[in-house]
C-alpha distance (Angstrom), angle and dihedral (degrees) to the residues before:
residue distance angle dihedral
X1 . . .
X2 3.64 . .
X3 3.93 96.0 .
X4 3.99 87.8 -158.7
X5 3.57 89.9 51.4
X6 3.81 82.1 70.7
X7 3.42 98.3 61.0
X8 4.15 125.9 77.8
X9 3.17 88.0 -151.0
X10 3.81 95.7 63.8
X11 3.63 102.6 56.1
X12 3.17 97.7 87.0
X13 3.65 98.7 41.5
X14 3.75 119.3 68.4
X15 3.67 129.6 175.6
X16 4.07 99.6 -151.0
X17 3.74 140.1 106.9
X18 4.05 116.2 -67.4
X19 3.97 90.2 -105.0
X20 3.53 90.6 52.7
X21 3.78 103.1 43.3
X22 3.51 82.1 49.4
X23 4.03 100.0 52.2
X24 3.89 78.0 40.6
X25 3.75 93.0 56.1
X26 3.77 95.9 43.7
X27 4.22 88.0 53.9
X28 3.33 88.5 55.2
X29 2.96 102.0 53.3
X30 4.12 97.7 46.7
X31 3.45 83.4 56.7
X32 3.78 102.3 52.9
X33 3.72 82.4 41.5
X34 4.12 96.6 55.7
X35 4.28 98.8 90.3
X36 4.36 90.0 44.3
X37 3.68 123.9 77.7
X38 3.57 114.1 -49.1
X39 4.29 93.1 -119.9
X40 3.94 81.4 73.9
X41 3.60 97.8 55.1
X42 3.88 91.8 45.9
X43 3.32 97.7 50.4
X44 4.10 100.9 52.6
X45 4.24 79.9 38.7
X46 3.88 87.8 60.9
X47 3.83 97.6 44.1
X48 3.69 88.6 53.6
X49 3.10 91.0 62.8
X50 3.49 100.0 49.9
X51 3.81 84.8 48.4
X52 3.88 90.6 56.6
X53 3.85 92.6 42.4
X54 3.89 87.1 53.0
X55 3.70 100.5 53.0
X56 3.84 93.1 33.4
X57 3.78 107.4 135.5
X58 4.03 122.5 -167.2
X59 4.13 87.4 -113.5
X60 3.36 99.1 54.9
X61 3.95 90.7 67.7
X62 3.49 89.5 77.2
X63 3.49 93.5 80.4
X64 3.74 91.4 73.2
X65 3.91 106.2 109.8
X66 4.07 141.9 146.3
X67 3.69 88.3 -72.7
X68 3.72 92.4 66.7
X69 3.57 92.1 46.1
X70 3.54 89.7 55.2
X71 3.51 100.0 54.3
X72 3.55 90.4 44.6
X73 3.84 84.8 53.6
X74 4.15 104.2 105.7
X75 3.92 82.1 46.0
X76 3.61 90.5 62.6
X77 4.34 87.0 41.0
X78 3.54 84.7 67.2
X79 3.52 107.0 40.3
X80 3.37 102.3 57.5
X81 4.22 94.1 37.3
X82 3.82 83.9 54.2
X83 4.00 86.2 61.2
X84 4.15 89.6 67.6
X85 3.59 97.8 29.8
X86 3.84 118.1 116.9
X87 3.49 89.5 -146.7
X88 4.04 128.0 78.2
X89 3.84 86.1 -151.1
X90 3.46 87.5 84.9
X91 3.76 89.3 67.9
X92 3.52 91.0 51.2
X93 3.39 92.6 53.5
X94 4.13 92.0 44.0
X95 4.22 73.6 56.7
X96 4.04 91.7 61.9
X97 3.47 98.9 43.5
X98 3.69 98.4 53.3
X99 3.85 81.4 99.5
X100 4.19 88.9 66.5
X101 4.28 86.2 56.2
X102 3.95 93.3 44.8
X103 3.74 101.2 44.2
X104 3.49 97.0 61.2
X105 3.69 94.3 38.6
X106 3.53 97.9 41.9
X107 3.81 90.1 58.1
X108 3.60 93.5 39.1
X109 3.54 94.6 68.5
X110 3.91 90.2 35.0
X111 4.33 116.8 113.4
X112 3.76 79.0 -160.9
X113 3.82 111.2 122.0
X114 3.59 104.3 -127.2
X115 3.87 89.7 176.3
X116 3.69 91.9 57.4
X117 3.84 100.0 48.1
X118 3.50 96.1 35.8
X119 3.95 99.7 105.9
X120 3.11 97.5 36.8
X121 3.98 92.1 56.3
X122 3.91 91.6 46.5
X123 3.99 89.7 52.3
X124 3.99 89.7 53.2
X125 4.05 87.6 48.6
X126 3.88 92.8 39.3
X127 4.05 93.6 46.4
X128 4.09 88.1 45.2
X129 4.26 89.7 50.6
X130 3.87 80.4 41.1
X131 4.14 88.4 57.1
X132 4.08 97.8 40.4
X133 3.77 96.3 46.8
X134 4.25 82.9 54.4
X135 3.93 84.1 45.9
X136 3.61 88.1 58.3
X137 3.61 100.5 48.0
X138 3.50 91.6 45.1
X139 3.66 98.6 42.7
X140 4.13 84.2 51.5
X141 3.17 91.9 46.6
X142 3.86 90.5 49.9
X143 3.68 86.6 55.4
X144 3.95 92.6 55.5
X145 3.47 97.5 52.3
X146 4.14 93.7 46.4
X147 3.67 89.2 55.6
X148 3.89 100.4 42.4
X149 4.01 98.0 -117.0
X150 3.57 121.3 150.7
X151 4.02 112.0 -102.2
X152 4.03 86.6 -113.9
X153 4.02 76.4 72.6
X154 4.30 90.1 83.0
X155 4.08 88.9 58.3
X156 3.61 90.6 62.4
X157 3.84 141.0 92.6
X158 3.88 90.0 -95.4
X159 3.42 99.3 63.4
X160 4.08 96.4 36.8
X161 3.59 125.4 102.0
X162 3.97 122.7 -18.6
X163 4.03 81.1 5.3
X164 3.74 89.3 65.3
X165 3.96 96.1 39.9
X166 4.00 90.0 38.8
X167 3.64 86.9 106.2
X168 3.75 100.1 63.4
X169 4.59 87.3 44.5
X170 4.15 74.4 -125.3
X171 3.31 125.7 143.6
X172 4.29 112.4 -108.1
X173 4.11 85.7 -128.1
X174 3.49 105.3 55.7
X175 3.82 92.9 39.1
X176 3.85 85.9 55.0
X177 4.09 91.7 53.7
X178 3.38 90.9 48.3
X179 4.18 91.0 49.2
X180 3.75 82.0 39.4
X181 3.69 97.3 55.2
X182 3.75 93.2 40.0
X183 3.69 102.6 45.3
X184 4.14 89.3 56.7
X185 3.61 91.3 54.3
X186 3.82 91.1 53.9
X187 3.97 79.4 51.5
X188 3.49 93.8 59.8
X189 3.41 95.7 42.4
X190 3.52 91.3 53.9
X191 3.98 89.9 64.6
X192 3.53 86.9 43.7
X193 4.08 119.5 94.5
X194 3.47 104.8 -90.4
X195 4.41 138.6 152.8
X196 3.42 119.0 -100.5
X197 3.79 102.8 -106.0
X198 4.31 85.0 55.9
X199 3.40 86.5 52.8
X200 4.14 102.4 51.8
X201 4.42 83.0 42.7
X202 3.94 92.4 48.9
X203 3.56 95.0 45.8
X204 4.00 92.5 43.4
X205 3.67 85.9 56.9
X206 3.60 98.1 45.6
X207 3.66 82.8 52.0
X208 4.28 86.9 59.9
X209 3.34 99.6 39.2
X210 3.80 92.0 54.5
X211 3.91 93.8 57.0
X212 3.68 84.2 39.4
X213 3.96 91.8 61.5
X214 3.88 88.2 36.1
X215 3.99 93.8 53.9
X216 3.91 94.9 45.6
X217 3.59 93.7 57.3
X218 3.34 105.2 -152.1
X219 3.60 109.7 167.3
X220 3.58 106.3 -166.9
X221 4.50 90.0 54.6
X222 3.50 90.2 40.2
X223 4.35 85.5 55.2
X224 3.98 87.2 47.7
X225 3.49 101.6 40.7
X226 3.71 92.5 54.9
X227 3.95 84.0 52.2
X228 3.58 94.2 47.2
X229 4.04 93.0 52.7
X230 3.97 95.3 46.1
X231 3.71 86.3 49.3
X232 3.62 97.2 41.6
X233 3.91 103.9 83.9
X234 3.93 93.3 61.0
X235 4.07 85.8 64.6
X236 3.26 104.6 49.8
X237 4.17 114.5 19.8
X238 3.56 139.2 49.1
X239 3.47 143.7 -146.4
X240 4.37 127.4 -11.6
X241 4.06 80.3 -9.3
X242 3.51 80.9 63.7
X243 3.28 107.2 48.0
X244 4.11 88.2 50.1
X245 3.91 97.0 49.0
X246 3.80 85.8 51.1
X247 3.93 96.5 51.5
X248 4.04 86.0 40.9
X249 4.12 88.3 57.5
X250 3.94 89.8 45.1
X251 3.94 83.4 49.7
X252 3.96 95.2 47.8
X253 4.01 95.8 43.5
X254 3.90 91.9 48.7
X255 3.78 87.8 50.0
X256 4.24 86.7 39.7
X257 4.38 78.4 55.4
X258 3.87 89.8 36.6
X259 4.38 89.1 55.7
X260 3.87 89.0 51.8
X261 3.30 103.9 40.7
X262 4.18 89.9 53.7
X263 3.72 102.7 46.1
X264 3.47 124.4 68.7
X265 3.51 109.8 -139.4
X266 3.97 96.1 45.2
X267 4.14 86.4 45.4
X268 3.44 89.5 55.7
X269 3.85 102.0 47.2
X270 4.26 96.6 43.8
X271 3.59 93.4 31.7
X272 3.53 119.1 27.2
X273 3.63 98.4 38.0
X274 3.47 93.6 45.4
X275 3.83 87.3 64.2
X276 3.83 89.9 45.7
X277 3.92 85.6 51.6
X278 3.77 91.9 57.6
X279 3.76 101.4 44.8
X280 4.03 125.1 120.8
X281 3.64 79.2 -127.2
X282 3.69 150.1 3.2
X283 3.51 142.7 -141.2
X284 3.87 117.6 -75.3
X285 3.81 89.1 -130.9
X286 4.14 86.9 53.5
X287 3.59 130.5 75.5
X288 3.83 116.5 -98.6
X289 4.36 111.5 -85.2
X290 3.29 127.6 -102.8
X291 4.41 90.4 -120.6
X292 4.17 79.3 51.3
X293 4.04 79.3 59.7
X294 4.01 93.1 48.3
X295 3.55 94.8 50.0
X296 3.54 102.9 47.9
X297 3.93 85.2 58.6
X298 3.35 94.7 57.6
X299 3.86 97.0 82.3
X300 3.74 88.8 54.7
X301 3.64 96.9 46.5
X302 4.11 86.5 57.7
X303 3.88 93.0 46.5
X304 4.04 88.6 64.4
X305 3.69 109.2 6.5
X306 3.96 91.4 156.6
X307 3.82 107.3 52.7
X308 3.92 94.7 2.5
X309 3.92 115.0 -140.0
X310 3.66 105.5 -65.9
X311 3.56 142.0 -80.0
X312 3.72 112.7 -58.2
X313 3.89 96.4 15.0
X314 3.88 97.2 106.2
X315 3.75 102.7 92.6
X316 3.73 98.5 31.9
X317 4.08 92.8 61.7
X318 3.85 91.3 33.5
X319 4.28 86.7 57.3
X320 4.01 86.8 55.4
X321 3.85 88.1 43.0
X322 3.99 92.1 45.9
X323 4.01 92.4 45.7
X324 3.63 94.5 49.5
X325 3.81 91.6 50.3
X326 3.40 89.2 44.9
X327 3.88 92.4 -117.5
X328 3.96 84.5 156.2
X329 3.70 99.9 171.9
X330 4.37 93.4 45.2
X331 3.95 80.5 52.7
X332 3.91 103.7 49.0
X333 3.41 93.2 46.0
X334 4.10 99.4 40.6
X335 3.60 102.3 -126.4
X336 3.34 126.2 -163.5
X337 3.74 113.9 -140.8
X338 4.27 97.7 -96.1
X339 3.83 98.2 -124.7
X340 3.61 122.4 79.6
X341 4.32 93.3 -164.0
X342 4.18 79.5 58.3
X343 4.20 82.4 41.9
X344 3.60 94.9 57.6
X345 3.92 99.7 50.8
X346 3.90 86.9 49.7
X347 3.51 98.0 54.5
X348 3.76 114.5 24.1
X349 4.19 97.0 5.6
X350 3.81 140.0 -142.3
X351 3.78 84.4 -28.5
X352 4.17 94.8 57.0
X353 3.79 88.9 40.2
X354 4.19 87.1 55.2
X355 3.95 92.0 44.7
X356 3.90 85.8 46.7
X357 4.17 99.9 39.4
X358 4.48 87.8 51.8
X359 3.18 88.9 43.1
X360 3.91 88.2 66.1
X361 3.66 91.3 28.0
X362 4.12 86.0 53.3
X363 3.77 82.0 52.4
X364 4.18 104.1 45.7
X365 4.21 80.6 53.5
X366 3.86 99.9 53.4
X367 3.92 94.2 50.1
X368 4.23 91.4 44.5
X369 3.19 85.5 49.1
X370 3.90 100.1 42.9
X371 4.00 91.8 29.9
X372 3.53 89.9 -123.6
X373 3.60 109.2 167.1
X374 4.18 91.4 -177.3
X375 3.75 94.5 56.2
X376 3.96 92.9 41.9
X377 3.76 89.7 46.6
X378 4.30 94.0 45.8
X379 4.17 83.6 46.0
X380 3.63 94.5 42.8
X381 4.28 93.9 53.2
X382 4.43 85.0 40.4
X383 4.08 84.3 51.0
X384 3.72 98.8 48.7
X385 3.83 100.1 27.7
X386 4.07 89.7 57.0
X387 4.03 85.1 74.2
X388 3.89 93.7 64.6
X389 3.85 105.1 29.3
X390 3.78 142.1 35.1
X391 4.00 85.1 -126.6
X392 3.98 86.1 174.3
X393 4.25 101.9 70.7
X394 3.46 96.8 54.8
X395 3.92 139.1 86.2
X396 3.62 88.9 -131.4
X397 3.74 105.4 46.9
X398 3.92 87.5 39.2
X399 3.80 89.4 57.8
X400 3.67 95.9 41.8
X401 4.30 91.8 53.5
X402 3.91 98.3 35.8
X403 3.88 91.3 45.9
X404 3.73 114.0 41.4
X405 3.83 88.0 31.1
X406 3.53 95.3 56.6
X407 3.71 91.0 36.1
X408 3.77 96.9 55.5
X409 3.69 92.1 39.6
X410 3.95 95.7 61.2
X411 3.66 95.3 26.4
X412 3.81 89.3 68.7
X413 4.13 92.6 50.1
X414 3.62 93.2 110.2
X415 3.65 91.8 51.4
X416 3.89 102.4 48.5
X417 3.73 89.1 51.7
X418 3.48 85.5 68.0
X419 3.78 97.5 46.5
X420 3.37 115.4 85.3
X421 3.86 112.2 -127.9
């Protein structure tokens, strides 16, 4: 571990060529920049490229290899299904995933050392999630008091999911895989050998970022971090410790269950609306359910199951689907059909879907095999959140993949050179 990294006070102060405290500077910033206003994140993205294209030196291409290719591999999906689509939103698409081709390529050709830096990047991101979940709560909190509710007004419906990250104009999901992400590093850390005064902040924060994830309700991050935490002491102890850390997880995910299952407003956003979610049908007064959504691509799925329809075709067949089924509120507000495995076989078929599936799978196998808790915990939240959302059409979800993906993947060089395969 970088023992710097540890340190708030080293973030800002690295001890590293000019090119690299630059490219180091510029990551840093992306990351703190992730849970704000997309514009942000865009513009630091395109000045590190510019930075990389600068320095670029004719040696450094030879770090282009399969792995790069690979995680450039749903950019490619959608490239060449956007050249039989019917649709030109498949180029616009192809647009906002250029980030999943230059990630990977970027840092391929990169002498920065991911490996190095890499805890001392994830504390700056972690810290920052730390500091906008408190925003939240303080900004709801703010709210509450303006308007002369009683405090019990912040565990209720109005302050629960994209009401509580309504502030930032960010979606509740991608907030929560950021928190998610973050708040299992701080876990590590925690078991990690740190002073006393790291400790009582880490643990503080951990504290936040747990009724952060609780508060934005997302269901699907909630599912995988309580997979991620179970699974968790088989990466990175040994042993009786083991053994303990492992019962202690059980312990905090049956109390995690216990919390929901006692108060009302959590029980009825991860349990009652997940059964409203899943029914044949809903209410007329309610908006249509997310299985309404799966079935209505089914049809389409059978018309092309090989190559699919094309990039960009999903929500354009799904609308004439959704009207003639009279799935009025899927149809005014074009949605897309909230599952990007079911995404995949509608626009570029069984073939995309593969490509997308070992992809992951190529993933899950590196951090086994590595131990690395980070990658398996970033894969784990892609693996389960890809049953609720299309996480691969928007700026967000595109950032969060090509990024942290890329960034865990050559961040761990060092290590899988020393692994035997």
């Amino acid at each position: 571990m970088d023992t710097a990294g540890t340190k708030i006070s080293g973030l800002f102060h690295v001890d590293d060529s000019f090119k690299n405290k630059i490219a180091y500077y510029h990551l840093l910033a992306f990351l703190i920049s992730l849970p704000f206003d997309r514009f942000y994140s865009t513009i630091i993205f395109l000045g590190f490229i510019m930075h990389s294209l600068l320095y670029l030196r004719k040696d450094e291409l030879k770090g282009l290899s399969s792995k790069t290719l690979i995680l450039q591999s749903v950019f490619f999906i959608t490239a060449i299904s956007a050249t039989y689509s019917i649709s030109s939103n498949g180029w616009d698409i192809l647009a906002r995933q250029l980030a999943i081709f230059l990630f990977p390529l970027l840092f391929s050709i990169s002498s920065f050392d991911f490996f190095k830096y890499r805890y001392r990047l994830m504390l700056g991101f972690s810290m920052c999630c730390t500091f906008v979940i408190a925003y939240l709560f303080f900004d709801a909190i703010h709210v509450i008091i303006h308007n002369e509710l009683p405090i019990r007004t912040l565990a209720s419906a109005a302050f629960l999911n994209h009401n509580f990250s309504e502030p930032l104009h960010l979606h509740a999901t991608y907030l929560s895989l950021y928190v998610m992400l973050s708040l299992v590093f701080l876990l590590q850390l925690l078991f990690s050998q740190i002073n006393r005064w790291q400790r009582i902040c880490f643990t503080i924060s951990t504290f936040i970022l747990c009724a952060g994830l609780l508060q934005l309700g997302s269901r699907a991050v909630c599912i995988a971090f309580l997979v991620v935490i179970n699974i968790a002491p088989f990466f990175i102890l040994e042993g009786k410790k083991r053994l303990f850390v492992f019962l202690t997880a059980m312990l905090i995910s049956f109390s995690g269950i216990l919390l929901i299952t006692s108060f009302g407003f959590l029980r009825e956003r991860f349990l009652v609306e997940l059964k409203n979610d899943f029914e044949e049908r809903s209410n007329i007064l309610k908006n249509d359910t997310r299985l309404q959504r799966w079935e209505a691509s089914y049809d389409l799925i059978l018309a092309a199951p090989i190559v699919g329809h094309g990039s960009g075709t999903e929500t354009p067949l799904l609308k004439e689907i959704y009207f003639k089924r009279k799935m009025y509120s899927s149809y005014l507000n074009a949605m897309n059909v909230h599952n990007q495995y079911l995404s995949f076989l509608i626009n570029s078929g069984i073939l995309g879907l593969l490509i997308y599936v070992s992809t992951l799978f190529w993933g899950f196998r590196l951090a086994f095999r590595s131990k690395d808790l980070l990658l398996f915990c970033f894969l784990a939240s892609i693996a389960v959140v890809s049953f609720s959302e299309n996480l691969l059409v928007v700026n967000k979800g595109i950032f969060f993949y090509s990024l942290f993906f890329s960034f865990f993947i050559f961040s761990q060089k060092k290590r899988l050179q020393q692994t035997p395969a």
